[in-house]
C-alpha positions in Angstrom: 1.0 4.4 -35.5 3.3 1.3 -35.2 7.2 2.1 -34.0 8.6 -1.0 -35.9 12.1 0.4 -34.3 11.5 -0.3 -31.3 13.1 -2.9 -29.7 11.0 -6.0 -28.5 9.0 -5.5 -25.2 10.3 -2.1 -24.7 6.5 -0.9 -24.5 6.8 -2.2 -21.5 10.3 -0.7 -20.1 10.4 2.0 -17.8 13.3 4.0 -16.2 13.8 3.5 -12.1 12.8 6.9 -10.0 15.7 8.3 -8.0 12.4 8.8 -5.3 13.6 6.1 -3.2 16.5 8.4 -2.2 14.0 11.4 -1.0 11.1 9.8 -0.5 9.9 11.9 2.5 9.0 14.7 0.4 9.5 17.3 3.5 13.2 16.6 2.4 12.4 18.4 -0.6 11.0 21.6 0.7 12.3 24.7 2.3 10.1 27.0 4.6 9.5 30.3 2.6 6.8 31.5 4.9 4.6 30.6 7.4 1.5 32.1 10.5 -1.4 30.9 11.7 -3.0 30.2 8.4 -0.6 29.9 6.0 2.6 28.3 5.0 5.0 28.5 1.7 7.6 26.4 0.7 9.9 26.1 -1.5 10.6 22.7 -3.6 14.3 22.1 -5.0 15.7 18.7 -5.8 19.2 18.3 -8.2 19.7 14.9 -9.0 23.0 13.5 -11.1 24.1 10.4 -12.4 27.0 8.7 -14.1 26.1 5.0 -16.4 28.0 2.6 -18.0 27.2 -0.5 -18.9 29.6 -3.0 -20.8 26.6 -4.6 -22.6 23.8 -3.5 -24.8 20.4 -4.3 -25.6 19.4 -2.5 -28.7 21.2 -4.4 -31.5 24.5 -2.5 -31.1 27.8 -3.3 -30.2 30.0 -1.7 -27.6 28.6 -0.8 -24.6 27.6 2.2 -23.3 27.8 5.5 -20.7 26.2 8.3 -20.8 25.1 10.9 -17.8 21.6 12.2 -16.6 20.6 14.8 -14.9 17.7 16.9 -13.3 16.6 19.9 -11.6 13.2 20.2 -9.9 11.9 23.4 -8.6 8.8 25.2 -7.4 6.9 26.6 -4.8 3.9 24.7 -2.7 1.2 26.5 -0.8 -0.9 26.0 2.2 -3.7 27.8 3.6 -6.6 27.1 6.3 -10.0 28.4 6.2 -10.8 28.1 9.6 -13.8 25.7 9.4 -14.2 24.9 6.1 -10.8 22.9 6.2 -7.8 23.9 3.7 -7.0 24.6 0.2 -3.2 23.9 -1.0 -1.1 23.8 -4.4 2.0 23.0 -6.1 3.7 24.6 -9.1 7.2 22.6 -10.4 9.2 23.0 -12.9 11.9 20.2 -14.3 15.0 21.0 -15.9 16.3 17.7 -17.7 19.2 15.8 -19.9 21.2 13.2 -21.3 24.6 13.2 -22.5 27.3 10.7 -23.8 26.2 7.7 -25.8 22.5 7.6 -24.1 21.5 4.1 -22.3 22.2 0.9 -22.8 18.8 -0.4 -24.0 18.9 2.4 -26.8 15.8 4.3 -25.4 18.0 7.6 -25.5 20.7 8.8 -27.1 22.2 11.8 -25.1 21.6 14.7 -27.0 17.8 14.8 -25.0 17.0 18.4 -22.8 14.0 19.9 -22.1 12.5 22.3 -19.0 8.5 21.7 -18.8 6.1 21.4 -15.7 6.1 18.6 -13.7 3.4 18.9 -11.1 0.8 21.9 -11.3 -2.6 21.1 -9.1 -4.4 22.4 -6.4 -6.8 20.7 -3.7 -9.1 20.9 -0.4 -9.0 19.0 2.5 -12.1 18.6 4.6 -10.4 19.4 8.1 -13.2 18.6 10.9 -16.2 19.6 8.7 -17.0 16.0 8.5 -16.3 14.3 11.7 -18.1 11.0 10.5 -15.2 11.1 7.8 -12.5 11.9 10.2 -9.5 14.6 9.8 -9.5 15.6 6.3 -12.1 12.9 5.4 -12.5 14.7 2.1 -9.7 15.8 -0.1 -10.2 17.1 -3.6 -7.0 17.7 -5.8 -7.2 18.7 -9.7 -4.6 19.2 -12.0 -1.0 17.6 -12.8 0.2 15.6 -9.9 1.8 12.1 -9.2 -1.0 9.1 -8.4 -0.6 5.9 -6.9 -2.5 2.9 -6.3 -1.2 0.7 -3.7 2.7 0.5 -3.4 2.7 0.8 -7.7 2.5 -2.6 -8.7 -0.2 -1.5 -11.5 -0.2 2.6 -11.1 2.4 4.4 -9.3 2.9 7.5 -11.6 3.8 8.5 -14.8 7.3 8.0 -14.6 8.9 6.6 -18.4 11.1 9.1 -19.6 12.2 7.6 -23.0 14.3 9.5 -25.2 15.0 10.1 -28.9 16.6 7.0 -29.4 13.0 4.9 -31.0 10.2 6.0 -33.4 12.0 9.3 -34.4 11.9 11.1 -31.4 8.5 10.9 -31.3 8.5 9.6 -27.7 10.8 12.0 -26.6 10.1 13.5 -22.9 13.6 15.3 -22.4 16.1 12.9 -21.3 16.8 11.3 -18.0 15.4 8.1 -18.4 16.8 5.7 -16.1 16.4 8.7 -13.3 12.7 9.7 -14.2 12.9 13.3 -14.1 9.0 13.3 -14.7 6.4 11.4 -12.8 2.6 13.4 -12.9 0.3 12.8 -15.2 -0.9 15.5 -17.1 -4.7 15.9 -15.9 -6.7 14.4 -13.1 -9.3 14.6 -10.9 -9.6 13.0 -7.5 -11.5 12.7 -4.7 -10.7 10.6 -1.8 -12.7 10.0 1.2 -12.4 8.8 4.7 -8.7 9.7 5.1 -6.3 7.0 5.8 -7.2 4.9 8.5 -10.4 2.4 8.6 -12.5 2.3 5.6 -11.3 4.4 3.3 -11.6 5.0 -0.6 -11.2 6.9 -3.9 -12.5 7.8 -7.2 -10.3 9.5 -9.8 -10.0 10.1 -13.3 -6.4 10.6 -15.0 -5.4 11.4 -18.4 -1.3 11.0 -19.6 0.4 13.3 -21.4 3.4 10.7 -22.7 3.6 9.5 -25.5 5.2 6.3 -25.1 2.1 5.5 -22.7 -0.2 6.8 -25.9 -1.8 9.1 -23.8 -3.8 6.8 -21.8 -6.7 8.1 -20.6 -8.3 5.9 -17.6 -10.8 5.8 -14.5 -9.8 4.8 -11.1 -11.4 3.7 -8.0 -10.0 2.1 -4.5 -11.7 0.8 -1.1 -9.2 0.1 1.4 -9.2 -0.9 5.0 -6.2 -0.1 7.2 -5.5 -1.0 10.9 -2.8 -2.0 12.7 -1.6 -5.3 11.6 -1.9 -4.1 7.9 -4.3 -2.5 4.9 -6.5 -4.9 2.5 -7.5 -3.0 -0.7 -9.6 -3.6 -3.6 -8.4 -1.2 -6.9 -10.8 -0.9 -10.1 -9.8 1.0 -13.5 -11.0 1.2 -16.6 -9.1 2.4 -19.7 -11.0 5.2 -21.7 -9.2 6.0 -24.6 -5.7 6.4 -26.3 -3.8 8.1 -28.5 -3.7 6.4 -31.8 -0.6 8.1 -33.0 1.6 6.4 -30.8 -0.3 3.8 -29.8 0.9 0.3 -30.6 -1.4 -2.9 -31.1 -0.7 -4.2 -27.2 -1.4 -0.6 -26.3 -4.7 0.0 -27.9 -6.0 -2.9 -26.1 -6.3 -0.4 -23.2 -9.2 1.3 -24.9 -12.1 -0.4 -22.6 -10.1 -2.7 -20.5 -11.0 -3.3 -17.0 -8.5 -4.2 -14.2 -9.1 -5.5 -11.0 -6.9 -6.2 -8.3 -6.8 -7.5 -4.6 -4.4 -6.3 -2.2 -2.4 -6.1 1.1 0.2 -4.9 3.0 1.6 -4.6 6.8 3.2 -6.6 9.4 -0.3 -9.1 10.5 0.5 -8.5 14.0 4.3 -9.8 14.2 6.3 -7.6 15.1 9.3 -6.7 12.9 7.9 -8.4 10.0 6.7 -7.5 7.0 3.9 -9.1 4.0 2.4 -7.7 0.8 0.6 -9.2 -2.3 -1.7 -8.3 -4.9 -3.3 -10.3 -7.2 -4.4 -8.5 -10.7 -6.7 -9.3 -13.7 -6.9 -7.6 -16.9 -10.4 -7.7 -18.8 -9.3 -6.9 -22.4 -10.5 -7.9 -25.8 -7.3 -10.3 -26.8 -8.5 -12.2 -23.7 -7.8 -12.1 -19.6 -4.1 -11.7 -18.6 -3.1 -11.9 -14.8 -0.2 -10.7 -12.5 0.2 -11.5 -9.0 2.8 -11.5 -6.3 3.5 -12.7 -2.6 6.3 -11.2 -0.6 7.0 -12.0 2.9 10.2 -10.1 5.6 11.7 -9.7 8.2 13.9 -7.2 10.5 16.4 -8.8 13.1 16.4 -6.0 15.1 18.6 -7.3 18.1 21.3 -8.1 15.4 24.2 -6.1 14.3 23.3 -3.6 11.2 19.4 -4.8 11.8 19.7 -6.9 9.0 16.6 -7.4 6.9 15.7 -10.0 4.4 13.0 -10.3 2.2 11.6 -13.0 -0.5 9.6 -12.0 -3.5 8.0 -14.4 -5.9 5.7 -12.6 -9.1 4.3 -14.0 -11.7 3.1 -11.8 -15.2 1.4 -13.8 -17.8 2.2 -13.4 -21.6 0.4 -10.6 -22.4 0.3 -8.8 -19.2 0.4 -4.8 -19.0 2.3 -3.8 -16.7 0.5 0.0 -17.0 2.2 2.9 -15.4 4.0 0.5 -12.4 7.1 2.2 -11.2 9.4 2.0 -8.4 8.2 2.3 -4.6 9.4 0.9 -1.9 13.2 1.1 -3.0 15.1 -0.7 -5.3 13.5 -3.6 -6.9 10.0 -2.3 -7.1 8.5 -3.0 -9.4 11.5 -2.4 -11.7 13.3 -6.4 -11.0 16.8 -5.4 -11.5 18.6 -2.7 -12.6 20.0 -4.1 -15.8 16.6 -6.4 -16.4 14.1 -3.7 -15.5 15.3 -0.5 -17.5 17.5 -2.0 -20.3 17.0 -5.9 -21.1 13.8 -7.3 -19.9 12.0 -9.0 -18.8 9.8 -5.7 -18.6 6.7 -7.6 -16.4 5.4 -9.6 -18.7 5.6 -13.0 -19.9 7.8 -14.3 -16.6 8.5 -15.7 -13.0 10.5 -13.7 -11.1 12.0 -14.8 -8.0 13.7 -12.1 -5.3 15.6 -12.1 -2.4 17.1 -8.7 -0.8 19.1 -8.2 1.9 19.5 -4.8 3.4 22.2 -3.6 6.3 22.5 -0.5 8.1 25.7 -0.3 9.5 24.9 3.6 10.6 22.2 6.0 10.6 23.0 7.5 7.5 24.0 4.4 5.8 22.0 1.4 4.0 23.9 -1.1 2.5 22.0 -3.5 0.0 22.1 -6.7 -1.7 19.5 -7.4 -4.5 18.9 -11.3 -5.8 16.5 -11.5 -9.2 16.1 -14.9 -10.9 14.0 -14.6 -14.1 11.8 -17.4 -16.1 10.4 -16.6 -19.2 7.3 -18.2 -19.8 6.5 -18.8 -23.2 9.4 -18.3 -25.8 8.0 -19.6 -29.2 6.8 -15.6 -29.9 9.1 -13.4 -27.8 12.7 -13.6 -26.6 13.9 -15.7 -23.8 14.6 -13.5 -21.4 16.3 -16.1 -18.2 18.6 -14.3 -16.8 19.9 -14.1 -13.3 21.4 -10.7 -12.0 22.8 -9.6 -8.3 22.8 -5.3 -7.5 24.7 -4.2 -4.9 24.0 -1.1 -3.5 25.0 1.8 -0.9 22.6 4.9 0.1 24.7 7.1 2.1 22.8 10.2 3.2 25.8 12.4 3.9 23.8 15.3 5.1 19.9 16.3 5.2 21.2 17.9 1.6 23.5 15.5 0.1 22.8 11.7 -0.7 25.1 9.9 -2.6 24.2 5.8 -4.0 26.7 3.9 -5.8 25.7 0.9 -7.8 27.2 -2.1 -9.4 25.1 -4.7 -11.0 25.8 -8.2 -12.7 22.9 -9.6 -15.1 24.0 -12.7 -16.7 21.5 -14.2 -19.4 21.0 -17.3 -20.4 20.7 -16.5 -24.6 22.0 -13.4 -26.0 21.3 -11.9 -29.1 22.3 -14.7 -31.4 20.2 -17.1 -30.1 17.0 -15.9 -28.7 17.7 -13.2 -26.5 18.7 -9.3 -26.6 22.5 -9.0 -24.8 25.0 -8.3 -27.7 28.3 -9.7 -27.5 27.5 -13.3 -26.4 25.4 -14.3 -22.9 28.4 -13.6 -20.7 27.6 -11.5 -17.6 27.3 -7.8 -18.0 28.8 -5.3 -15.1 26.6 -2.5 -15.0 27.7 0.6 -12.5 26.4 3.7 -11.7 27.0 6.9 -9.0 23.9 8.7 -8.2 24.2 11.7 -6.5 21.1 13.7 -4.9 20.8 17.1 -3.3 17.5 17.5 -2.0 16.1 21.1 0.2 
């Protein structure tokens, strides 16, 4: 089925994760129960944000604000078996909405709620029963839970939440779209071996459950290498199938397309430094599309604050899809922009993007941020030009182990606006964008 009202390249748009505010999950969980052999936790995270933006991006005037919201609760398990290693499981629900005008890109339109299961899967870990594999050199998992490749620049979960403001509601997942309330896909199976330092790998099949993604069904493999100065990996997937009720022309493509990717990431030896890059093909039957990026950083440690600075340039070619990428290592990843990457494009694909971030911590509890995105559409003759430049500034203060609390304020200025080749409404003068997240994690 074709969703003519969608706007251009949102197949491609995804909300941000609040995970970059909680991403040790142990901040998450609250010791039910525990001996020898067993331990229970329970899994509660409350996350709430207020939007506005003064500029839209789905053919309407006015700008918008709106307010999101999620619950996410459960229980997780773990239990030893002596020898034979250890079985564990998590059960979570998540409790979602939107309310007020819905977002700026038109995705939602704040009357969205649902409560549905998140994560649901159980696995083993080898414990010493292999010591040629090392510590838990084989784990086994089944069921719904989160997958990533790499740091997410081609899989990092399942994460687009869109709402019922295209195709009818059809791609409706319950509101909270620029927060993500959901993130596993619906059905996997995965086995990874040779735990996580060395040579290491993985073989996995996943199958999603979301509409907008048309239910892509895929196969997944990874070799990796890690070390000290860094990990080298090689990632292989192959699309099986999708849905063809929601699938779109671009998306069908995934039906038998074969990515490959090369990949790295660490410090090479320098201390207080930091590299990654992956380069990406994808085999499909409109022809090969690539996407590649080089990033390189570094920590002054003996400076006030620690200040560090990186530099990011990626490249997506016209027809490039960007999958199930999501947000990783913070803001910025591999979402460019707050304004660009969930509301106006360019949604990886058909661009250059050029980064620089700056990051402060003035305290312990406090990371201050400053987020640089200069964006180049490639080819304009079929899509909108999408140059734009946009600055997001940032603090993440973590006010307690149960209270964070990450105000926003973004500035995206485009080069065309909806008049004259792009998608900003109300001329190409520079949008402010704000937000207030608030998290309480247990």
């Amino acid at each position: 089925m074709e969703h003519t009202r969608r706007p251009p390249l949102l197949h491609n748009a995804i909300g941000l994760g609040i995970a970059l505010l909680v991403a040790d999950s142990s901040a998450q969980a609250y010791e039910l129960y525990t001996d020898e052999d067993t331990t229970v936790t329970g899994n509660f995270l409350a996350v709430y944000g207020l939007f506005n933006s003064r500029k839209n991006y789905d053919g309407t005037t006015g700008g918008s604000s709106w307010r999101e919201g999620f619950i996410k609760y459960g229980l997780s398990i773990d239990q030893t078996l002596g020898d034979l290693g250890s079985v564990y499981g998590t059960a979570n629900l998540v409790s979602s909405g939107t309310w007020g005008d819905g977002d700026a890109a038109g995705l939602s339109n704040g009357s969205e709620r649902t409560t549905k299961f998140d994560e649901a899967f159980a696995g083993w870990r080898s414990g010493d029963l292999f010591p040629a594999l090392g510590k838990d050199g084989v784990d086994l998992s089944y069921g719904r839970q989160v997958i990533t490749l790499g740091d997410g620049f081609i899989i990092n979960d399942d994460g687009l939440n869109l709402g019922k403001g295209v195709a009818d509601g059809e791609l409706n997942r319950g509101g909270a779209y620029y927060l993500a309330a959901r993130h596993a896909f619906d059905k996997t199976a995965v086995v990874r071996l040779g735990g996580k330092d060395g040579v290491h790998g993985s073989l996995m099949w996943i199958k999603s459950d979301n509409p907008a993604q048309a239910n892509t069904e895929m196969a997944a493999s990874t070799l990796e290498y890690t070390t000290a100065p860094g990990t080298l990996g090689l990632t292989y997937i192959h699309g099986i199938d999708v849905d063809d009720r929601y699938a779109s022309d671009f998306q069908k493509q995934r039906e038998g397309m074969d990515i490959y990717s090369l990949r790295g990431a660490g410090n090479a030896g320098i201390e207080n430094a930091h590299f990654s890059f992956e380069y990406a093909w994808q085999d499909k039957d409109a022809g090969p599309e690539k996407a590649w990026y080089a990033e390189a950083g570094y920590t002054f440690a003996d400076l006030p604050w620690t200040p560090d600075l990186t530099y990011r340039y990626s490249r997506y070619s016209k027809d490039w899809d960007s999958m199930f990428n999501g947000q990783n290592r913070g803001y910025g990843t591999w979402f460019q922009g707050e304004v660009a990457g969930n509301y106006a494009g360019p949604f990886n694909s058909n661009t250059a993007i050029q980064h620089v971030g700056l990051k402060l911590k003035p305290a312990e509890s406090v990371t201050i941020g400053a987020l640089f995105f200069d964006y180049q559409t490639l080819h304009t003759r079929e899509a909108l030009n999408l140059d734009a430049q946009e600055l997001d500034l940032y603090v993440e203060w973590a006010v307690n182990e149960h209270l964070i609390v990450t105000p926003l304020l973004g500035l995206y200025k485009p080069e065309k606006d909806a008049d004259n080749g792009g998608n900003q409404v109300g001329g190409n003068g520079t949008n402010v964008y704000s937000q207030l997240v608030v998290a309480v994690p247990f």
